[in-house]
N, C-alpha and C positions, 0 to 999 in steps of 0.2 A: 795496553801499555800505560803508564802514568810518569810524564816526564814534565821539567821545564827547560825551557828552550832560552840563552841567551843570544838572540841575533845581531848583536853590537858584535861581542867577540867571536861570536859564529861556534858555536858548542852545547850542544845537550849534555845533562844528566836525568837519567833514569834512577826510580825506587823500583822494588818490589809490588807489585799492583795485588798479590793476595794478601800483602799484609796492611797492604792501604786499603783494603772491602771491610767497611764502607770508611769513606777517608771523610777525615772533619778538616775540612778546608781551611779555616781559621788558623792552621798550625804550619808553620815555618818547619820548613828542610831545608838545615844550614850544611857546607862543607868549608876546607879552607880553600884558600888561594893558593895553595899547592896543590892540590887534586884539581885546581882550573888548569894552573901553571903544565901538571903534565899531561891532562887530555890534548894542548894545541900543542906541545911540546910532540907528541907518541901520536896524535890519533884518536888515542882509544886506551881506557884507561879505568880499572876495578878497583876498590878498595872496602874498606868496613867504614859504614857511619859510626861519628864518635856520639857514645853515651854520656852526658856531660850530667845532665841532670838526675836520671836515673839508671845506677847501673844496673837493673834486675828487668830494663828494658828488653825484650828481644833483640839480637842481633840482626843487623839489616847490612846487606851488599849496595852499593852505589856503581852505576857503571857511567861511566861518560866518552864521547865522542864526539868529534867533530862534523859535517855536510858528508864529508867522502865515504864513514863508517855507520851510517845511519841505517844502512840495508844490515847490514853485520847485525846493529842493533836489532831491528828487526826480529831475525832469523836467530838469535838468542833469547829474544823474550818470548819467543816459539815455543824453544827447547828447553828453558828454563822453567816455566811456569810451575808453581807447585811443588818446586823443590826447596829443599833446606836449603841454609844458606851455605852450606860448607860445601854442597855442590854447583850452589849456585854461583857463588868465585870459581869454584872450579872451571866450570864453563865458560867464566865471560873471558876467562886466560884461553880458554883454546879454539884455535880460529874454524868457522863452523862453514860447513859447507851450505847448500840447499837445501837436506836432506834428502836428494833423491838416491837412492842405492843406484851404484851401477854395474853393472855383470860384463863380464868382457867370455867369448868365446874363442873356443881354440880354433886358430886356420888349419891345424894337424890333421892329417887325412886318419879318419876312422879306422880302428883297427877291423881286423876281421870278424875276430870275438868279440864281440858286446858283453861284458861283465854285469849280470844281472841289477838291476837297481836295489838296496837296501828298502823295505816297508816303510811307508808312510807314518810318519808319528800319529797316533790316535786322534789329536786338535787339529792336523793337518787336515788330514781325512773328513772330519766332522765340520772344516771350515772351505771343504773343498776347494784348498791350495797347496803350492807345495810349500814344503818348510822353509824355505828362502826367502815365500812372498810372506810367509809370514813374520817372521823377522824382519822383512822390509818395511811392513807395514806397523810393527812396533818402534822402527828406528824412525818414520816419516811421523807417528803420530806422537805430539809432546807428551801428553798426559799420560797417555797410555805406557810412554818409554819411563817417564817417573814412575808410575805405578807400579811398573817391572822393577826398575831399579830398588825399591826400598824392599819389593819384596829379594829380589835378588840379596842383599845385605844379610836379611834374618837365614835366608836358606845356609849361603854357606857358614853363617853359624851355625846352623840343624846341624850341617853335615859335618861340622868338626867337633861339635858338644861330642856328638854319636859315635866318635871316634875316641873319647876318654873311657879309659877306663875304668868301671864304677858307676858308669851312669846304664839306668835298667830302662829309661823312660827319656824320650827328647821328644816334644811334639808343641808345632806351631798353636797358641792361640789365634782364632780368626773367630775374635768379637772384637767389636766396637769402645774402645777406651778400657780396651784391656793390656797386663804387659802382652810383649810376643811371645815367648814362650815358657813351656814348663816343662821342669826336669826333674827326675828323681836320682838322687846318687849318693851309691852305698846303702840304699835299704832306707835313705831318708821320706818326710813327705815331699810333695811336689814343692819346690824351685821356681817362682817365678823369678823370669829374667826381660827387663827392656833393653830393647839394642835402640840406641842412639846415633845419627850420623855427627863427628865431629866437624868443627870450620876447618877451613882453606889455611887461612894467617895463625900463625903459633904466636905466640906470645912475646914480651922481648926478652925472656931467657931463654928463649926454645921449646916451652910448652906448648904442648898439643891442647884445643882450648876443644869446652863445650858448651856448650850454649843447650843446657838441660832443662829445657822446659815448654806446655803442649805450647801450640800455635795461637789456644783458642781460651778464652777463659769464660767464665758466667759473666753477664752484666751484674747479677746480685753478688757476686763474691771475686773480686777481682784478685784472692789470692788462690781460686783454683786453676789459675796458668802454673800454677807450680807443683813439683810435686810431693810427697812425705814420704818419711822414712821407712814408711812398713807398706809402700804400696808395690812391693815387689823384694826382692830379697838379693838379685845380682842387677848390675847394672851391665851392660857391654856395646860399650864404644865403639865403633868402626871406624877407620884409621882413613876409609879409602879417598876422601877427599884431601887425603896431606900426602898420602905415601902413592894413593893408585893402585894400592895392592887390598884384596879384601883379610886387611888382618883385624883382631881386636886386641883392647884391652877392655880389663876388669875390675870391680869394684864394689863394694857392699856401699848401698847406700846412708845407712847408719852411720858411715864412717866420714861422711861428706859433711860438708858445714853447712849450718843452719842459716835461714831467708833472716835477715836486716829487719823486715818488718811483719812478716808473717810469718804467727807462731805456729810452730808444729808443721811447717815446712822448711825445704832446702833451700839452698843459692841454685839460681841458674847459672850464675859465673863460675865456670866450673873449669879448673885447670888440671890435666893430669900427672899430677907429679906424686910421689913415694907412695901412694896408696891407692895407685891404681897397679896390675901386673899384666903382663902375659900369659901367666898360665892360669886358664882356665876351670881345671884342677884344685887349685890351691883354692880359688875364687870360691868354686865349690862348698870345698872342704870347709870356709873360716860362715858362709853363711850357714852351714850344717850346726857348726859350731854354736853360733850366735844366736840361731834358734832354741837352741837345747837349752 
């Protein structure tokens, strides 16, 4: 955890501790006196740090709490770890158990017939449990349950890409600083596409925001946190930290605005308004286009 503690007014706030590795101590983490004002006021209290100085800063979640919600805190920088931030608001809004699974059984007196059991999932079997404990033990383990999650995002885009029709090819990349996947459709070349998770907080007109850019940058080039416009050909959004539902939108990256100080890159402040859509299809279609 990485926090500081005010014991006058009796209230912590918490940062993000992967994005402080390694943290240069010398550097102030300011909030207002409104984000004090409603942690004693609530309890417990999330919001977005402001970017005053640079706005092409990454996006960072602040959470704060009082002595009573310290365990809370706790048990969220469990479950949080590793995550983007647009989940990681998410989670400090919902109130988090222990983590332990718990299974309740039936008092119902046994039928006579015993209905055969369905087979073992293949990882089951190979991890010699049943599927429950293994899910259990994705839901108790933090990391493990991020690393599901992100990959869970790219799947159900596989599995609605592969439902357009037109597409002859949908298949996950699984390299390193690669986009996630690639598509061929309509008889084009392959389509790369990166899926993004979007923030928690829209905008103050009601856009859905993004925060486009990697986690990690070179020490020798501090504008490869970001990224350009031919290093993929769709971009697709994941909705699921504002809506909860796995939807996306879409996007050529070409079409996005260029970095303030790095040339031949994007903004990471990235708002989704007119030229991002829904349909996947059309997304498709305008990079097929743009390529030709």
């Amino acid at each position: 955890m990485f926090l500081g503690i005010n014991p006058q007014q009796g209230f912590f706030v918490g940062a993000d501790p992967v994005l402080h590795s390694p943290t240069r101590f010398f550097i102030s983490l300011e909030f207002k006196q409104a984000h004090a004002d409603a942690i004693l006021a609530h309890g417990w209290h999330v919001w977005e740090r402001d970017r005053r100085a640079q706005e092409e800063d990454p996006v960072e979640v602040l959470v704060g709490g009082t002595p009573e919600s310290f365990l809370r805190y706790i048990r969220f920088e469990r479950a949080s770890r590793g995550e983007d931030q647009g989940h990681r608001h998410l989670l400090a809004e919902k109130p988090l158990g222990d983590g332990r699974a718990l299974s309740a059984r039936s008092s119902a007196v046994a039928p006579t017939v015993v209905p055969a059991a369905p087979p073992l999932h293949v990882l089951a079997r190979e991890f010699e449990m049943s599927e429950t404990a293994v899910l259990d033990l994705i839901a108790k383990a933090s990391r493990l349950k991020m690393a599901v999650r992100g990959w869970v995002a790219e799947d159900h885009l596989v599995r609605h890409l592969r439902t357009i029709r037109g597409v002859s090819e949908c298949r996950p990349i699984e390299k390193e600083g690669s986009p996630d996947i690639e598509v061929c459709f309509e008889g084009s070349r392959p389509l790369r596409i990166e899926c993004k998770n979007v923030l928690r907080a829209r905008a103050a007109n009601g856009d859905v925001r993004l925060d486009f850019q990697r986690t990690r940058a070179s020490k020798s080039d501090p504008c490869s946190r970001y990224y350009g416009p031919t290093d993929f050909e769709v971009v697709a959004a994941c909705l699921h930290a504002v809506t909860e539902q796995w939807q996306f939108r879409y996007a050529l990256p070409t079409r996005l605005d260029a970095h303030g100080k790095c040339r031949g890159k994007l903004t990471s402040n990235v708002r989704l308004d007119s030229r991002w859509g829904d349909d996947a299809a059309a997304a498709l279609r305008a990079a097929v286009s743009f390529a030709a």
